[in-house]
Each structure stands twice: as structure tokens, then as C-alpha cells.
C-alpha positions in Angstrom: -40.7 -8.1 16.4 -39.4 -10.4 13.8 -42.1 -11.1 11.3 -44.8 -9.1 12.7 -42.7 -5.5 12.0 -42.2 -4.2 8.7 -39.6 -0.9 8.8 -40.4 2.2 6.5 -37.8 5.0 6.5 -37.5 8.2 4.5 -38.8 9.4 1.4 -37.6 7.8 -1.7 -38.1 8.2 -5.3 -39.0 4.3 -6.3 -41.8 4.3 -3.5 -43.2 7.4 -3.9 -41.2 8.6 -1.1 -40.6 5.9 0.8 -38.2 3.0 0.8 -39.9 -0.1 2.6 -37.1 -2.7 4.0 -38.3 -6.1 2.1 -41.8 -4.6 1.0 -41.6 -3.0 -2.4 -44.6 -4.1 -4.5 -43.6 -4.3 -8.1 -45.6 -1.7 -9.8 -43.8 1.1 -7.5 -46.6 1.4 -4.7 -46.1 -0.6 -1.5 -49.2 0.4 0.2 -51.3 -1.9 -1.6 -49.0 -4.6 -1.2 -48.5 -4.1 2.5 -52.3 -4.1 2.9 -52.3 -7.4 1.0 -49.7 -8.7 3.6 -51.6 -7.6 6.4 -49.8 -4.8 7.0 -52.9 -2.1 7.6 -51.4 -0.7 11.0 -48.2 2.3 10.9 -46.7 3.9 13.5 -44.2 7.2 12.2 -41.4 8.4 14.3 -41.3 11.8 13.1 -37.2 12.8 13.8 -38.5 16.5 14.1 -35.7 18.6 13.0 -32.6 15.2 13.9 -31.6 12.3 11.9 -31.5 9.4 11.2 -28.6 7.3 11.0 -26.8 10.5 9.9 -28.9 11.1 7.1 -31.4 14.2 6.6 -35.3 14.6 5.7 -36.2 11.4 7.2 -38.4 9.9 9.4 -38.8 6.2 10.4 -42.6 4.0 9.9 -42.7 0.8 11.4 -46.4 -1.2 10.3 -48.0 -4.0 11.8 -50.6 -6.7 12.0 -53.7 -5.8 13.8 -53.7 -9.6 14.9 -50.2 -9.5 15.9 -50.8 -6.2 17.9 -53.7 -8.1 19.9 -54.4 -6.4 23.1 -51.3 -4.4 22.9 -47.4 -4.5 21.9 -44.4 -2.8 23.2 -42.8 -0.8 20.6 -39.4 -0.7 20.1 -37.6 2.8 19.5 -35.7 3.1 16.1 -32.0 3.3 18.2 -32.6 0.2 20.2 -30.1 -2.2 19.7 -33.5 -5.1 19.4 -33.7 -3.9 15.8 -30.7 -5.8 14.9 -29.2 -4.6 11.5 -32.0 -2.2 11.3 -31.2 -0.2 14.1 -30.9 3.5 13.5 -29.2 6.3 15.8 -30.6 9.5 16.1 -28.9 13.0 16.3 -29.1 16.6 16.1 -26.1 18.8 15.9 -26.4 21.1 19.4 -29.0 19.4 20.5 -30.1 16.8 23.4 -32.4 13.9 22.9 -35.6 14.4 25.4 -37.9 11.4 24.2 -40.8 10.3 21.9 -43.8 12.4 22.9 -47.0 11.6 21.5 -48.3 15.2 21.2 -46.9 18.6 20.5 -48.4 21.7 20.2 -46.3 25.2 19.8 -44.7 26.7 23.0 -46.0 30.4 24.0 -45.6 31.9 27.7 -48.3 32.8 29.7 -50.0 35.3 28.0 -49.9 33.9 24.5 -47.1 35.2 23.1 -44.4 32.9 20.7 -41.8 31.9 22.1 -38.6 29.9 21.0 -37.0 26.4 21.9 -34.5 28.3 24.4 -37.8 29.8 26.9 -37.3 33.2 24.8 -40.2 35.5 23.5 -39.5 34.9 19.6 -40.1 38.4 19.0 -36.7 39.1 21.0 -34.5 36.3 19.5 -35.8 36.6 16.1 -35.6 32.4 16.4 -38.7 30.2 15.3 -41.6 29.2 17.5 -40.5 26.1 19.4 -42.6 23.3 20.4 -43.8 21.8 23.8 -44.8 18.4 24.2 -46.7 15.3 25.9 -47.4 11.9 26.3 -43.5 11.0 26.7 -43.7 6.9 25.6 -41.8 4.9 27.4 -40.9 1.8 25.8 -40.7 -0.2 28.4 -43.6 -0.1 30.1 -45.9 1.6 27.4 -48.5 -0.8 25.3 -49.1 -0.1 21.8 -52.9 -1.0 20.5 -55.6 -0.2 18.1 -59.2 -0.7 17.6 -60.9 -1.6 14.4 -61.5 1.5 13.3 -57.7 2.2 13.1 -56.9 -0.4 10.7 -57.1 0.6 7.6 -53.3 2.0 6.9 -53.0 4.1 3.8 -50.4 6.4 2.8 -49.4 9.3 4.3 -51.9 8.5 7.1 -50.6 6.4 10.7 -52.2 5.2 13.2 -49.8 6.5 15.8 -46.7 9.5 15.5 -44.0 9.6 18.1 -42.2 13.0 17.8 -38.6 13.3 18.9 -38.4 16.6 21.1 -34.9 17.9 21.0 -33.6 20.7 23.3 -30.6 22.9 23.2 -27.2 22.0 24.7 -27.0 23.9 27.9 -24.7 26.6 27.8 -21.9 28.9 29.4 -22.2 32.4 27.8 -18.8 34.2 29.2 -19.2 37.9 28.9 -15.9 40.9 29.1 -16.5 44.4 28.9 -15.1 46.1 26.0 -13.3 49.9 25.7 -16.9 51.7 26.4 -17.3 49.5 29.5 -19.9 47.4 27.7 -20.6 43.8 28.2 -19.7 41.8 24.7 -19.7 37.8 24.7 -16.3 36.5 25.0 -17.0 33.1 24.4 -19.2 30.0 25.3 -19.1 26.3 26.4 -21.8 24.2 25.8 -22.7 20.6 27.0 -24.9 18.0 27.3 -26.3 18.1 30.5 -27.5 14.5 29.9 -23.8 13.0 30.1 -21.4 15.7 30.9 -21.1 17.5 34.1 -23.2 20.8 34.7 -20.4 22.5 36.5 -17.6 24.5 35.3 -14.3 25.5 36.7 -13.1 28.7 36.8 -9.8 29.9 35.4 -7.0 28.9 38.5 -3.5 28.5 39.1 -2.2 25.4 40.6 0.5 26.7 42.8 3.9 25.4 43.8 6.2 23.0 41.5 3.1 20.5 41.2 1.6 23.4 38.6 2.5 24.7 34.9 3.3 28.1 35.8 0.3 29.1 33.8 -2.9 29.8 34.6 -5.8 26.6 33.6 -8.1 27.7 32.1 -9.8 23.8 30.9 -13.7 24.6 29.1 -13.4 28.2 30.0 -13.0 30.9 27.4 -9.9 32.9 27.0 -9.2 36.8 26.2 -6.4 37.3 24.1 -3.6 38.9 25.4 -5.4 39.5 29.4 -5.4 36.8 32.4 -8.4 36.0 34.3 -9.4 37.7 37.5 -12.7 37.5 38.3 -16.4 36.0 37.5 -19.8 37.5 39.0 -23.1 36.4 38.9 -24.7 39.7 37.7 -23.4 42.6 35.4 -23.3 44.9 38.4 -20.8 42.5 39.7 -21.9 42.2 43.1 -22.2 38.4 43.5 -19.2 36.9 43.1 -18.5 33.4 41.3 -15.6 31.2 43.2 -14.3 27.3 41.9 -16.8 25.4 40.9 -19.7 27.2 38.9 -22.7 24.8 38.6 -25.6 25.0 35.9 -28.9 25.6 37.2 -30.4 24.7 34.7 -32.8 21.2 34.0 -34.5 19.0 31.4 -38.0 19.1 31.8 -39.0 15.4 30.7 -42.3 15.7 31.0 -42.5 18.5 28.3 -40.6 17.8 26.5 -38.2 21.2 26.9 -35.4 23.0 28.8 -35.6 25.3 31.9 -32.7 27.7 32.3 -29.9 26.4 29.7 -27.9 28.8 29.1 -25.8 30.7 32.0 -24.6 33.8 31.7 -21.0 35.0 33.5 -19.4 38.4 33.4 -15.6 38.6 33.9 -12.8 40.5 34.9 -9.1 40.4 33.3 -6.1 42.0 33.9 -3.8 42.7 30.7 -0.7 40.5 29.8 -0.5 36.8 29.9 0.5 36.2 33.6 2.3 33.4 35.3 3.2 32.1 38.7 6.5 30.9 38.9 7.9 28.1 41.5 10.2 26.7 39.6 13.4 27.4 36.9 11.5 25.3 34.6 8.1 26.5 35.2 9.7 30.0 33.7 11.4 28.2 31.1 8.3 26.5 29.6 6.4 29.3 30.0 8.9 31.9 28.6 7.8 34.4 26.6 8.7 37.9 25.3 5.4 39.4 26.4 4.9 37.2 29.6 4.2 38.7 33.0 5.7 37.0 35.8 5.1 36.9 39.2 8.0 35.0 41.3 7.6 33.3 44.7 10.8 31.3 44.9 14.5 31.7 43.6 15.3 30.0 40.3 18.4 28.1 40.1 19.2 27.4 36.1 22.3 25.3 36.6 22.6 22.7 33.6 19.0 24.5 31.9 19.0 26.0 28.4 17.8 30.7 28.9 15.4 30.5 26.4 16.5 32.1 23.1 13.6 33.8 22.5 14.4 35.8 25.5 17.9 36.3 24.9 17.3 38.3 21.1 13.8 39.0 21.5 11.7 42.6 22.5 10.6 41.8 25.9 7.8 43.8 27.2 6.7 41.6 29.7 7.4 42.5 33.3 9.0 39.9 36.2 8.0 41.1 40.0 10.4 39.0 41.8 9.3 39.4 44.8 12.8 39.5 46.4 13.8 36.4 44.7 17.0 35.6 42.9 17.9 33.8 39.5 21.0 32.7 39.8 23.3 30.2 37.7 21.9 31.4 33.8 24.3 30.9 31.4 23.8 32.4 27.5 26.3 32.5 24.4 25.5 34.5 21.6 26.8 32.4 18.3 25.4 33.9 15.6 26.5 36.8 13.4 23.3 37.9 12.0 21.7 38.8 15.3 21.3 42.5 15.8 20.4 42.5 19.9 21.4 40.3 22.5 22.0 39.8 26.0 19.8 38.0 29.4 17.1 39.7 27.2 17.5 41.1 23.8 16.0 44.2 24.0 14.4 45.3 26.6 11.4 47.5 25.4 9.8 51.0 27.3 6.8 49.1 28.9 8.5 46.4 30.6 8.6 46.0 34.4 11.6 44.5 36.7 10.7 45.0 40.2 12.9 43.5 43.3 14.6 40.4 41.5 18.3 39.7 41.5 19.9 38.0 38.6 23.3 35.9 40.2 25.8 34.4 38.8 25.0 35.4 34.8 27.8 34.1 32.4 27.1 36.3 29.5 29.6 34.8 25.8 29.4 36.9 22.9 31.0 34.1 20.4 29.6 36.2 17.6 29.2 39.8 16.8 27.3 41.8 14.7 28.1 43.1 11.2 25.1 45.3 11.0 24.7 49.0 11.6 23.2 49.6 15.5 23.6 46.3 16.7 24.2 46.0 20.5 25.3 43.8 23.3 25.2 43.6 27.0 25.0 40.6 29.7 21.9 41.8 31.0 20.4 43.3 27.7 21.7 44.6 24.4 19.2 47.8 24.5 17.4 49.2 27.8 14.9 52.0 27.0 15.5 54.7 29.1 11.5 54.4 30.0 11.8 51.4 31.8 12.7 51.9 36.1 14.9 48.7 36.8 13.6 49.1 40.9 15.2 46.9 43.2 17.2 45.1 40.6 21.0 44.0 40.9 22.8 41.6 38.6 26.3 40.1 39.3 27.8 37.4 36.7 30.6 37.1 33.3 30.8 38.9 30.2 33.1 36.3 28.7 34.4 37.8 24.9 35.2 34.8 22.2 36.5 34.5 19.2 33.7 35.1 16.8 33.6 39.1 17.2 35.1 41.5 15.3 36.8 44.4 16.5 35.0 47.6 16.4 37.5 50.2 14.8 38.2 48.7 11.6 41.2 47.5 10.5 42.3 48.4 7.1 41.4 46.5 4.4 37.7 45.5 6.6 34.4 46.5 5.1 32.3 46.2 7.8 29.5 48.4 10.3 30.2 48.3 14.0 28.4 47.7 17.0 28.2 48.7 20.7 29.1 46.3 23.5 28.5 47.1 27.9 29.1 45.0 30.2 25.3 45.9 31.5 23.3 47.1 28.5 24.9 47.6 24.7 23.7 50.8 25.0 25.4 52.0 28.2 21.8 52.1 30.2 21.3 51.2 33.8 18.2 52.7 34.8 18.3 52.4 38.5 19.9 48.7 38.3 22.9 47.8 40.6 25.5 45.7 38.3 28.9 44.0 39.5 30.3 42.4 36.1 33.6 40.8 35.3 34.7 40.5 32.0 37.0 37.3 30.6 38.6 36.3 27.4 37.7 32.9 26.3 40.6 30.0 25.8 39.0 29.2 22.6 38.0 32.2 21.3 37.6 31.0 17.1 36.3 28.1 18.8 38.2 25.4 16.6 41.6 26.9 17.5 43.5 29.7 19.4 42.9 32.8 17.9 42.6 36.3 19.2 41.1 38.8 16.5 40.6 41.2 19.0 42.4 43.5 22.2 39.2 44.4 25.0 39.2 47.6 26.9 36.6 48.3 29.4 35.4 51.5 30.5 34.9 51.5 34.3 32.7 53.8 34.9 30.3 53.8 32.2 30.6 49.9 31.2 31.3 50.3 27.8 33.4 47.9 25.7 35.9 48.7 23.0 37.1 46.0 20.7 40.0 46.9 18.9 42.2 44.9 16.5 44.7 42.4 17.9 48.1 42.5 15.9 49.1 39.7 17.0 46.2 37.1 16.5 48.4 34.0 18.2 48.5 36.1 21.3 45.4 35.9 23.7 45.3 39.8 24.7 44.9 41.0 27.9 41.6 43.1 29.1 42.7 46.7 29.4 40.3 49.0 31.7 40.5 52.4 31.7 38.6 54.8 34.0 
């Protein structure tokens, strides 16, 4: 409005509470000034709970001319990029700009009663009356005039207020039932129905080798330790939710206020973090002591790295293979101070292995033990004799290299032993079907041909003895005894 607008925002100290752009008589008061100007007509634009260019307990006044105003002006809101330098954004953390209403009067339902800015009665929420509003402006079309009578601008009085009307982001309330079978919120996700997309996604798997292996979850809440199964409509769970979930809810722009923002879900989940597995590196990505996995095609791990974690760790998880077969895994166990090892470290009492084959496993313990109860096997170091191996067979190498140390000590040793099988460390099978071969390594020292130990092999039970070799320079040969 160039010369015909004069700007007024906040409340400061120099102006009695208000800092004038340009305007600032010199005795402190601007009002008199800005009457001497010709300034004697204000419109506020009351931010109502938002901001101003990110800065609180504000509110914007622009004043005018009555002759400049003539029959009528179009105003120009305080974000609009017309006001040049003095342009000034609005915001209001959680909150969605509705418009510049020139009314408002507090919201109540039908019979009275308070109620908040979400629709609820305030007496429930324990939140503050909200407003509901009228008289949207619209700036484009809207004419701003005054008559005589309304040109006399004095402090803290204006011809006009515009009051921004703010509503809540829309929102996603996900809901789980706890231990007593009661519904407790999980999570939400909130947006801005205004530029974001009202719909949601359920939790999904992308199947085959285009997917992860894990389950997407995107804006959706997760429960910790527990995959998604289901979302209903109801807490009954009757009404089913499936893909795409959309928001019913709306602006209403002509009062200023929301209908129906916020959406409430109630889920189902199953325990364990599961995964569906196509690939060898889907498993490998997603590996994970604690990981259930379901398997729907065989898993060839020629030239991949087993996972470490897997190979030392406490697995729990469970694999249902589904009559599937990982074939081609190869594993060397390097390092002295580890206590378990094996395909799996340890396998613990609630794990699962149901109808999966394991093919082709070369198993190299390059380094034993020194510690008390340590334990080694191709398939695992330690199989809890909880744990039903059902439908599982496991055919591969148990190669022995130079980094062990015999289990009877040699005189002059200080050192604990450890157990070795050619299945399990700890002689368990639990239902499995095993057919294992057992190698001494070229290089057993690794740097140079040296044999600290003579291997004899149980045939029945699986279990390894490593005695002292006499005759280091010698590599032994594997003795098996029934």
C-alpha cells in the first residue's frame, strides 16, 4: 500500500507496547503523531495463540488514511509476499492455519456446554474452551472501508480485528492392548491435512527380492519387540482396516474449526521382530539374534559374509524354513577370547528351527577358547535341551586350524579347557539329523605349518578330543573312535 500503510507490531517498551515501523513520535507516544500524519484508521491482526515471524506475544496493526481508504481497500494479510521486507510468517507449533475471521465467540455443543478446540466437552479433556468463528476475509475479493464515525484511531482501540483461527493437526491415535487386555495408546502420527496426505499405510511386507526382508512400517507406530498383524476400526475389532487408511476428517472453513481430526486405530501384534526372507541377503541384513524368520526360498551364501552376531551370539529367534535349504555358509572362528561359537553361538531354550536344511556348512575353529565352559560346534556351540530342532538336517566341514589348543594339557600349560562336537559343543542334537566331516587345515598357525594338536572324533556321540601333538612339524591325522 506504499505510503498509505503504516505497520504496528507487538508490544514494546519505547512505544508503550508497541513498536511502529517508521512512526515513533519523539516523546515515546506514536498515537498522537500518527493522528498528526493522518493516520486515525487501524486494523489488528490478532495471531490468537501463533506467531509472528517466530516471535511470541505479538500481534500485527496496520493504520491508514481515511482518504486513502475511500470507498474501500483490499487489505493485505501480514504473510503476503506484497509487504515486501515487512512481510511476516505465521505459525503455531501443532497447529493448521484456517484464516482471518472477523468474529469469534467461544465454542459449546448443542446444549451449552464448553467445549475444547478438538470438538470435546472440556469437562472430559480437562483442555480450555476453544473458539468458533465467522466472517472468514478473504483478501482477495474482500473491501476494507470505514465511515466517519470510525476515524478517530486511539490506542488500544481499531477499527477492524482479524483473528487467526488455528486448528489441531489431524491425527492417527494407534491403540495395543496391554497384559489386562486393555487398550493403551501406542503411538500417534499427526499431519497437516492442508498439505500432506490424509491417508495412512498400514504396516506391510513387500514380498520377493524387490523387499527388505522387514516389515515397512513408514508414519505408522511401532511396538517394541512385537510385529504388526492387524488394525480394526472399533475396539471390539469387528471392522477390519486393510492398505490404505484414509482420515475422515475435514477443515471446516467457514468456522473456523475441525470436524473429526483425530482417528483412532486399535491393533494387533504378534511377539518377536518378524521377517520374510527371499533372499541370502535379505537374511543377512536383517540378521539378528532375536529375529523371527519366516523362509520362502532357499538361500545360497556363496561369496557372503554369516553374520557374526549370529555366529557367538544367544539366539532366541526362531527360522520356519518352510522346507527350504541354506546352503554354501562358510564361518571361522579367529578369536581366542570368544566363549561360544558355531552357525549360531548359543542357541537359547525358546528358539524355534522348524523344516529348514542347512547344506554345505564349512565350520573353522582357527581359535579356541582359554576360558572355563567354553564350547564349539558347526551348527552351535550350546543347544539347550528345550529347544525341538523338527525337520532339521545339517550336512557341511568342521575344519580344525592352528589356533586351538589341545584340551588335556600338556605339562608345563596353565590353561582351562573347552568342549568341541562336530554338531553342538555340548554333544546336543535335539531331534536334528547331522552328516559332518571333519578336516585339518594346511595352515593351521596360519603364518606357517604347525600342528599343536592330534583330533579324535567320537562317532557316535560327535565329540571332539584335542590332544597334544608331539611332533608340531607333523600335520596329525584325525583319529575316530566309536
Amino acid at each position: 500500500m506504499k505510503k498509505r500503510m503504516k505497520l504496528i507490531i507487538g508490544l514494546l517498551v519505547a512505544c508503550a507496547g508497541t513498536l511502529i515501523l517508521g512512526a515513533c513520535a519523539g516523546d515515546g507516544n506514536p498515537y498522537g503523531g500518527l493522528n498528526d500524519e493522518g493516520y486515525s484508521v487501524s486494523v489488528r491482526y490478532d495471531i490468537n495463540g501463533g506467531m509472528f515471524s517466530s516471535i511470541e506475544g505479538v500481534n500485527v496493526v496496520d493504520v491508514f488514511r481515511p482518504e486513502d481508504i475511500g470507498e474501500g481497500i483490499k487489505l493485505i494479510a501480514p504473510d503476503s509476499d506484497l509487504r515486501g521486507d515487512n512481510r511476516h510468517t505465521i505459525s503455531r507449533s501443532g497447529y493448521v492455519f484456517a484464516g482471518w475471521y472477523r468474529t469469534r465467540e467461544l465454542r459449546t455443543d448443542e446444549g451449552g456446554a464448553a467445549v475444547d478446540e478438538d470438538g470435546n466437552l472440556c469437562s472430559e479433556s480437562g483442555k480450555e474452551q476453544g473458539y468458533v468463528y465467522s466472517g472468514r476475509w478473504d483478501f482477495d475479493r474482500d473491501l476494507f472501508s470505514v465511515t466517519e464515525e470510525e476515524t478517530d484511531y486511539v490506542r488500544g482501540e481499531y477499527t477492524m480485528t482479524l483473528y487467526a483461527a488455528w486448528v489441531p493437526t489431524f491425527a492417527y491415535r494407534i491403540y495395543i492392548e496391554n497384559e489386562e487386555q486393555e487398550w493403551e495408546l501406542l503411538g500417534s502420527y499427526t499431519f497437516n491435512p492442508a498439505t500432506q496426505s490424509k491417508e495412512l499405510e498400514l504396516p506391510h511386507w513387500i514380498e520377493g527380492s524387490a523387499g527388505t526382508g522387514a516389515m515397512v512400517y513408514g508414519d505408522f507406530p511401532q511396538a517394541e519387540g512385537k510385529t504388526f498383524t492387524a488394525a480394526y476400526w472399533d475396539e471390539e475389532k469387528q471392522e477390519e482396516c486393510e492398505g490404505l487408511v484414509e482420515h475422515p476428517g475435514i477443515i471446516d472453513y467457514e468456522r473456523g474449526i475441525s470436524q473429526d481430526g483425530v482417528l483412532d486405530l486399535y491393533t494387533e501384534w504378534q511377539n518377536g521382530i518378524w521377517f520374510h526372507i527371499y533372499t541370502a541377503d535379505q537374511f543377512l541384513d536383517n540378521a539378528r539374534i532375536d529375529g523371527y524368520y519366516q523362509i520362502f526360498e532357499n538361500l545360497d551364501f556363496t561369496g557372503k559374509t554369516w553374520s557374526n552376531g549370529l555366529s557367538i551370539g544367544n539366539f532366541s529367534g526362531a527360522i520356519y524354513g518352510n522346507g527350504h535349504v541354506f546352503s554354501n555358509i562358510s564361518v571361522v572362528q579367529a578369536d581366542n577370547s570368544r566363549v561360544y561359537g558355531g552357525l549360531f553361538g548359543r542357541i537359547m531354550p525358546d528358539a524355534v528351527f522348524e523344516n529348514v536344511t542347512f547344506e554345505n556348512v564349512v565350520y573353522k575353529l582357527a581359535a579356541g577358547s582359554r576360558q572355563q565352559g567354553a564350547s564349539f560346534g558347526l551348527f552351535t556351540g550350546s543347544l539347550a535341551s528345550e529347544v525341538q530342532l523338527s525337520g532339521v538336517s545339517v550336512t557341511g566341514t568342521f575344519v580344525f586350524g592352528g589356533g586351538i589348543y589341545p584340551l588335556k594339557k600338556p605339562a608345563g600349560v596353565d590353561y582351562d579347557g573347552y568342549s568341541i562336537g562336530l554338531f553342538s559343543g555340548n554333544g546336543a542334537t535335539n531331534g536334528a539329523q547331522y552328516e559332518i566331516d571333519a578336516e585339518i587345515a594346511d595352515d593351521m598357525s596360519g603364518t606357517s605349518y604347525y600342528y599343536p594338536c592330534n583330533v579324535s572324533i567320537d562317532r557316535t556321540t560327535g565329540t571332539v578330543t584335542l590332544t597334544a601333538n608331539p611332533d608340531t612339524a607333523v600335520k596329525p591325522e584325525i583319529e575316530y573312535v566309536d
